[in-house]
Each structure stands twice: as structure tokens, then as C-alpha cells.
C-alpha positions as CSV (number, residue, x, y, z in Angstrom):
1,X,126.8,57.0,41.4
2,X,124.6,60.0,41.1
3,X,126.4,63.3,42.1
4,X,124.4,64.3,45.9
5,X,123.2,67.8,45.7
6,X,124.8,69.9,48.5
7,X,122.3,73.6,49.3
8,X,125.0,74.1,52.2
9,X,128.4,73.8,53.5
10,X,130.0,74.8,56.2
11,X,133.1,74.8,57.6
12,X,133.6,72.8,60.7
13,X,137.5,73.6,61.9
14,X,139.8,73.0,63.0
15,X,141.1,76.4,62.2
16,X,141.2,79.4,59.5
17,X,141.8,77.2,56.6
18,X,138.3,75.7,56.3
19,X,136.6,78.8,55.9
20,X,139.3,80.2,53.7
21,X,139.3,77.4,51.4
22,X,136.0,77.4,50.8
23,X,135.7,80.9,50.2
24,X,138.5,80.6,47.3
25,X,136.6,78.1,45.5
26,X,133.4,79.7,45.8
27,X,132.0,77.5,48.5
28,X,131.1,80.1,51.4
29,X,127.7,82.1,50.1
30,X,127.5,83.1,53.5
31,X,129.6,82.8,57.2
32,X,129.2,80.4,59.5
33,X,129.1,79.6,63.4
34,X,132.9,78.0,63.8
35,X,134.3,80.3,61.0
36,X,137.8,81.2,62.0
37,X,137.6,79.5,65.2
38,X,140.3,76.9,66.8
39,X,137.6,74.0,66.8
40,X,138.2,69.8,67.2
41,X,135.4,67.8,65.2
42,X,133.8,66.3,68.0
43,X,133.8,69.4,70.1
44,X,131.4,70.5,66.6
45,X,129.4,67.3,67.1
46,X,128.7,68.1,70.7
47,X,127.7,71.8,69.7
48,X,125.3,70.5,67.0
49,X,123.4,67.9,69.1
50,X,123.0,70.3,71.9
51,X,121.9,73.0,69.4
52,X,124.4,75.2,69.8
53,X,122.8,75.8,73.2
54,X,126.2,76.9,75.2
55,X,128.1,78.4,72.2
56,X,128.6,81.1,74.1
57,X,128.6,80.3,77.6
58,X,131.2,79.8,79.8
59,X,133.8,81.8,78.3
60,X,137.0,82.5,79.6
61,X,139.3,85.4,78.5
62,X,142.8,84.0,79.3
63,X,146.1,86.2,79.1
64,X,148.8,85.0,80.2
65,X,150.2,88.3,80.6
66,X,147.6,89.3,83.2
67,X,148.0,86.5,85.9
68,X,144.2,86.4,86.6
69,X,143.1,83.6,88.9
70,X,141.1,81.6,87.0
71,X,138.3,78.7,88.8
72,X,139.9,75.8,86.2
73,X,142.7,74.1,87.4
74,X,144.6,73.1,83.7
75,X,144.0,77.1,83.0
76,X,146.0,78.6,85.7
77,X,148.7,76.4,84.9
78,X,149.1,77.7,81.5
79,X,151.0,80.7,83.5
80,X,153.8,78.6,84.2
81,X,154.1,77.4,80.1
82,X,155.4,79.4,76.8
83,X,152.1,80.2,75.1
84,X,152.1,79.4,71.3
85,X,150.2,78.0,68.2
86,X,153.2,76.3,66.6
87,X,155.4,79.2,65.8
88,X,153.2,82.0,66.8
89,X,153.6,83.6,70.1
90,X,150.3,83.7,72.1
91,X,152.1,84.8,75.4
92,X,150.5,88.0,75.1
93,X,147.1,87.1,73.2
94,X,143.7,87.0,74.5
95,X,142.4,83.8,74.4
96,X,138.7,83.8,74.2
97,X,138.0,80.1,75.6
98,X,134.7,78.0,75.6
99,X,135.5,76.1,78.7
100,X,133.5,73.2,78.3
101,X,135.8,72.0,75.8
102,X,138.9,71.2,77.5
103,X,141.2,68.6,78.8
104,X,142.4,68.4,82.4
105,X,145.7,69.1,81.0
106,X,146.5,71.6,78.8
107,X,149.9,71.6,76.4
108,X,151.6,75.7,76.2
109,X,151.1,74.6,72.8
110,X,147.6,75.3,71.8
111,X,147.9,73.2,68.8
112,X,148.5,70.1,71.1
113,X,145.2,70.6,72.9
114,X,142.6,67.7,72.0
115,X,139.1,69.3,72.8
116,X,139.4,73.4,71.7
117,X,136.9,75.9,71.3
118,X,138.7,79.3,71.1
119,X,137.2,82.4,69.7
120,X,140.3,83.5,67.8
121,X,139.1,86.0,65.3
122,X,135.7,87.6,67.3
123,X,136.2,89.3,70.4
124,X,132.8,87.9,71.9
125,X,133.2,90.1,74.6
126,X,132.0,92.9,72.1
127,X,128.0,92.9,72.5
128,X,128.0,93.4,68.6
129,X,130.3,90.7,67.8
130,X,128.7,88.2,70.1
131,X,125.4,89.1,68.9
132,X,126.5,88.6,65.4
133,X,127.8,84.7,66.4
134,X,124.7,84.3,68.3
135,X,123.1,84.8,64.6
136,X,125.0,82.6,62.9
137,X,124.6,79.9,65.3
138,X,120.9,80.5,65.2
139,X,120.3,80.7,61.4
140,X,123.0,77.4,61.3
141,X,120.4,75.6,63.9
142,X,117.2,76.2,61.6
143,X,119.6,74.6,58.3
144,X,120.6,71.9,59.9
145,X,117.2,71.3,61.2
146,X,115.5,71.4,58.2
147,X,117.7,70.8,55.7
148,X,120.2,68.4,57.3
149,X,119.7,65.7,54.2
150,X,121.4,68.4,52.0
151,X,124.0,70.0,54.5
152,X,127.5,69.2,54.6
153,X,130.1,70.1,57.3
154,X,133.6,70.9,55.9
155,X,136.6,70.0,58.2
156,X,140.6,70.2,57.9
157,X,142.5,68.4,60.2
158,X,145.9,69.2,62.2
159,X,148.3,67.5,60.7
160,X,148.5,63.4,61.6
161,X,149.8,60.2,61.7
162,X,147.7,57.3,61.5
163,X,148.7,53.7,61.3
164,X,145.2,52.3,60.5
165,X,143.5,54.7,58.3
166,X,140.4,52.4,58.5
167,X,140.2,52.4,62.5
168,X,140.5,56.4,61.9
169,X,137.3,56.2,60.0
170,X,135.4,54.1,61.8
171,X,135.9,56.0,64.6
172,X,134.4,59.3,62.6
173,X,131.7,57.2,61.8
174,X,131.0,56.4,65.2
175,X,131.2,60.1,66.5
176,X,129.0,60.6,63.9
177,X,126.6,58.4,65.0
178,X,126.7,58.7,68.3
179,X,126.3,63.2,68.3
180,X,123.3,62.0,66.1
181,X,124.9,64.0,63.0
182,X,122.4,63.3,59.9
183,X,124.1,66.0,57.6
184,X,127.2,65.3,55.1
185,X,130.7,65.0,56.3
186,X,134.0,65.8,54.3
187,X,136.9,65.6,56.4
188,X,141.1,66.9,54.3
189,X,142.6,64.8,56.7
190,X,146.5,66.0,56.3
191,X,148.3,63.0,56.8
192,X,152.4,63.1,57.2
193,X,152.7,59.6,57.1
194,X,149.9,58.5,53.8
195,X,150.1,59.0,50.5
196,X,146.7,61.2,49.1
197,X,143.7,59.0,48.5
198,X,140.2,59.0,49.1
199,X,137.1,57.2,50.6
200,X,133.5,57.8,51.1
201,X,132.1,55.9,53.7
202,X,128.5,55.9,55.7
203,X,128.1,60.0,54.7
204,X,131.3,61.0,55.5
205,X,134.1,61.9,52.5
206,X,137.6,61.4,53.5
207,X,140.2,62.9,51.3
208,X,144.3,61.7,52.8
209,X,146.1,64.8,52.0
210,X,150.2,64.3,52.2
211,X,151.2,67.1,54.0
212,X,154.9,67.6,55.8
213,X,155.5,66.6,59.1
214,X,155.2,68.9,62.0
215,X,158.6,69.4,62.9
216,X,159.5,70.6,59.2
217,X,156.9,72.6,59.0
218,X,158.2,74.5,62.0
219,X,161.8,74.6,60.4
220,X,160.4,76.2,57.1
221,X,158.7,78.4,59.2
222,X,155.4,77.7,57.6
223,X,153.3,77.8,60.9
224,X,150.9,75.3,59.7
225,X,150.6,75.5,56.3
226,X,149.6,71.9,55.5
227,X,150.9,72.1,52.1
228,X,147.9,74.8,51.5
229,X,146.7,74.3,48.3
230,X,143.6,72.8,48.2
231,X,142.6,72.2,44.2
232,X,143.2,68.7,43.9
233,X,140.5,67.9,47.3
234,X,138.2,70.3,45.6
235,X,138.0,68.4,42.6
236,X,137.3,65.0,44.4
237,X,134.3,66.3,46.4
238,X,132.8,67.8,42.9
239,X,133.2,64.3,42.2
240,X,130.9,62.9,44.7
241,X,129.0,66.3,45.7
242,X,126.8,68.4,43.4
243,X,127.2,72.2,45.0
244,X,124.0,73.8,44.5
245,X,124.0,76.7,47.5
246,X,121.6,78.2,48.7
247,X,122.5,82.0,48.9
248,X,122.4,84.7,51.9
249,X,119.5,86.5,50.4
250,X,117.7,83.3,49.5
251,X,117.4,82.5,53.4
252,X,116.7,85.7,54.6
């Protein structure tokens, strides 16, 4: 088949090492709206159909530290929990949360949590650094508006276990479709349970990545490292994916 030109990629979560991975291959021309956030894929769906209308709203600075009363029930009872991200201690971190993305329940381990939008990097509190996300988020809107049919989003998972690799997918392809997502997907998904493969199914690129389980990456102390390099799933989306991006400078 014939190589599909890609003018822009961004990353899409779930944490720092989409952005940083496509920075070391020469894939970032320019930053993002979910750069170095803690982001789930469909939480990015929901974003990008309602155009990035409530990025920014609703957030919630939570420390545990501080014993605020907070109006959400599942956040207040983070006070009773060890704070973490695997290995990392977040007992004393502020956590700048998008609450509109969370569950009723919420783990001590942030890692755990299935719908996540924290600000981890940006202190959005800062009228400079919020203005600066509100930017990105705008310029994003216009490129996915316009150029959608050669955009791709660029997502690495947590690390998994799946016993039906195709029910995973189908079920991408159905959050895909139903968040009205027209741009390309490419999803690392770091499996601990599958050995490395790939499929490219209905716009979307799955690449299995073997990565170690969870429990021995806590005991190596690696905090997530997900087996970090990312050379070989480079080269299999320069396989499908012809990266032709448009520059900073060039949009502006």
C-alpha cells in the first residue's frame, strides 16, 4: 500500500512519554494541547468532539497535604489514601485536576485511575501558563478542523493485559467512531502478556509492545519505564505513515 502522508502529529497521552518520544525521533515541530499531561484516550476523544471547549474548566488543585474540602465526593477521599504514581510520592504534589474526567472512585494510586486529566507539568493556575494551553488547544482545534484527513494522534498506553487483542481493537474503533474522530490513530499499546506485533485497522495503527509487568517494574524501580525504547515502533509507523510536518512557522 501507498505510504499516507502525515502534515501532523500529536501526542495524545497517556503521559510524558508520548511527547518525549516523538520529540527524539524528530516527530514534535511544535507542542501540543495534552503534552506532558496524565491523559486516558477516550478522555482525548471527548476533548476533541467538544472542541476542546472545557479544557480548562473545572479544575481542581488537590493537595493532600492541605485538607481542603473539596464539592467531589471520590476527591475528599483521597485524604484518607497514600498518594502516588507507581513509585513516586504525590502526597505532597499539587494535583491540577480536570474534574470532568473522573471516576466515582478514585485508587491513591493515580496510575489506577481510568478517566484522568491532570495538568502535571503546567501550573494552569499561572495566567501565563494557562494562556499558553489555551493556544495550543486553539491552534490544535483549527488543524484538526481543517486538516483532520492528514492528522494523526499519537498515544502510549499504561502497561496491559489483554486476553483478546481483537475485542481491544474493536473497541478503539468504536470510541473512534462514536467521539466522531476522522484523524489518524497510532496507539504503542505496552502489553505484559503479548509478544510485539502490529495491525492497522479502520485508521487506527496498533503496535503490541512487550513490556514487563507492573509489579517488576516497581521492583527494578523503573517507575514506568515500559521498556522505553521506542526505535523499533518508530520504524513500523514509517512503514505505513509518510511524515511530512508541517512546521511552527509554516502555521503561524
Amino acid at each position: 500500500m501507498d505510504k499516507i502522508t502525515i502534515n501532523y502529529i500529536f501526542s495524545a497521552g497517556f503521559r510524558c512519554y508520548s511527547p518525549d518520544t516523538l520529540k527524539e525521533f524528530g516527530l514534535r515541530p511544535f507542542s501540543g494541547p495534552f503534552d506532558y499531561l496524565f491523559i486516558d484516550i477516550e478522555s482525548v476523544f471527548t476533548l476533541i468532539n467538544k472542541k476542546m471547549s472545557f479544557f480548562l474548566d473545572d479544575i481542581i488543585i488537590y493537595n493532600k497535604c492541605k485538607q481542603q474540602n473539596y464539592p467531589i465526593h471520590s476527591i475528599n477521599e483521597l485524604n484518607e489514601k497514600n498518594i502516588c504514581y507507581m513509585a513516586h510520592d504525590y502526597n505532597t504534589v499539587d494535583l491540577r485536576i480536570n474534574t470532568n474526567f473522573l471516576d466515582d472512585t478514585l485508587s491513591g494510586n493515580i496510575y489506577d485511575w481510568n478517566k484522568i486529566c491532570i495538568f502535571h507539568h503546567h501550573d494552569i493556575s499561572n495566567a501565563g501558563q494557562s494562556e499558553m494551553i489555551k493556544k495550543r488547544a486553539e491552534r490544535f482545534n483549527k488543524i484538526i478542523e481543517q486538516h483532520d484527513e492528514t492528522t494523526s494522534l499519537f498515544h502510549i498506553t499504561k502497561i496491559v493485559t489483554i486476553n483478546d487483542i481483537q475485542e481491544y481493537m474493536d473497541n478503539m474503533i468504536r470510541l473512534k467512531l462514536l467521539y466522531s474522530i476522522n484523524a489518524y490513530i497510532i496507539i504503542i499499546v505496552c502489553c505484559d502478556n503479548l509478544e510485539g506485533t502490529h495491525y492497522f485497522k479502520d485508521n487506527i495503527l496498533f503496535i503490541i509492545k512487550k513490556v514487563d509487568p507492573y509489579h517488576v517494574q516497581l521492583l527494578e524501580k523503573q517507575t514506568d519505564n515500559n521498556n522505553a525504547n521506542y526505535t523499533s515502533e518508530i520504524n513500523i509507523m514509517k512503514k505505513f505513515f509518510d511524515f511530512n510536518l508541517t512546521s511552527l512557522n509554516e502555521i503561524e
